[in-house]
N, C-alpha and C positions, 0 to 999 in steps of 0.2 A: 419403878426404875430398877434396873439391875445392878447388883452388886459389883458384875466385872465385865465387862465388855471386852472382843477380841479385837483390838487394834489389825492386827496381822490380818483379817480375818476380809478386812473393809478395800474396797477396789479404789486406790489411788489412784488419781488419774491431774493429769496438770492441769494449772489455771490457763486456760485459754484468753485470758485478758494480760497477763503477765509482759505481753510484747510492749502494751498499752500503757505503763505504771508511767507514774510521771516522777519526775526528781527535783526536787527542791534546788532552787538556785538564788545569787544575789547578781543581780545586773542592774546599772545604772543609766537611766534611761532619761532623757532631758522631760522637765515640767511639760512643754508646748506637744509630746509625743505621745505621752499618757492622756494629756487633754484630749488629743484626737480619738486615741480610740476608745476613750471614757464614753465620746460621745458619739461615737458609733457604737457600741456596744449598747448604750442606752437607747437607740432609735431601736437596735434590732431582739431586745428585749435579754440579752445575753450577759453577763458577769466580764468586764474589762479584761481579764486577765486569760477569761478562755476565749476571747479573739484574738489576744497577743496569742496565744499557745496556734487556733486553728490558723489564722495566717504564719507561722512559722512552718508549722507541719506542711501547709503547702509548699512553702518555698523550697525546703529540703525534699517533699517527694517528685516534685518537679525538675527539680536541680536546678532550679535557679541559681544564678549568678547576678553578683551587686555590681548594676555598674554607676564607678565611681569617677568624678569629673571633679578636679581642683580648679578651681579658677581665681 
């Protein structure tokens, strides 16, 4: 191991996954809605929380739009 290394020296270059990071959030989400994709996630052998994330990311790269009905 070397005594001193040149930092300066070394080819910086950026994280190419940087676009990808994800961000901690708190969202409250009704019991019957987590059940669902609890149990979708469990058919498709995937962790609940990154099919909440991959169906979201859809709907934003799509631009979806919620359509909303009061009755």
């Amino acid at each position: 191991m070397r005594k001193e290394y040149d930092i300066n020296g070394l080819n910086p270059r950026k994280n190419p996954y940087t676009s990808r990071l994800k961000k901690q959030i708190t969202i409250n989400i009704d019991g019957s809605t987590i059940d669902y994709f609890k149990s979708m996630a469990e058919t498709q052998g995937i962790p609940y929380q990154t099919l909440i994330n991959l169906y979201l990311r859809d709907c934003a790269s799509n631009h979806r739009q919620v359509q909303i009905s009061w009755k």
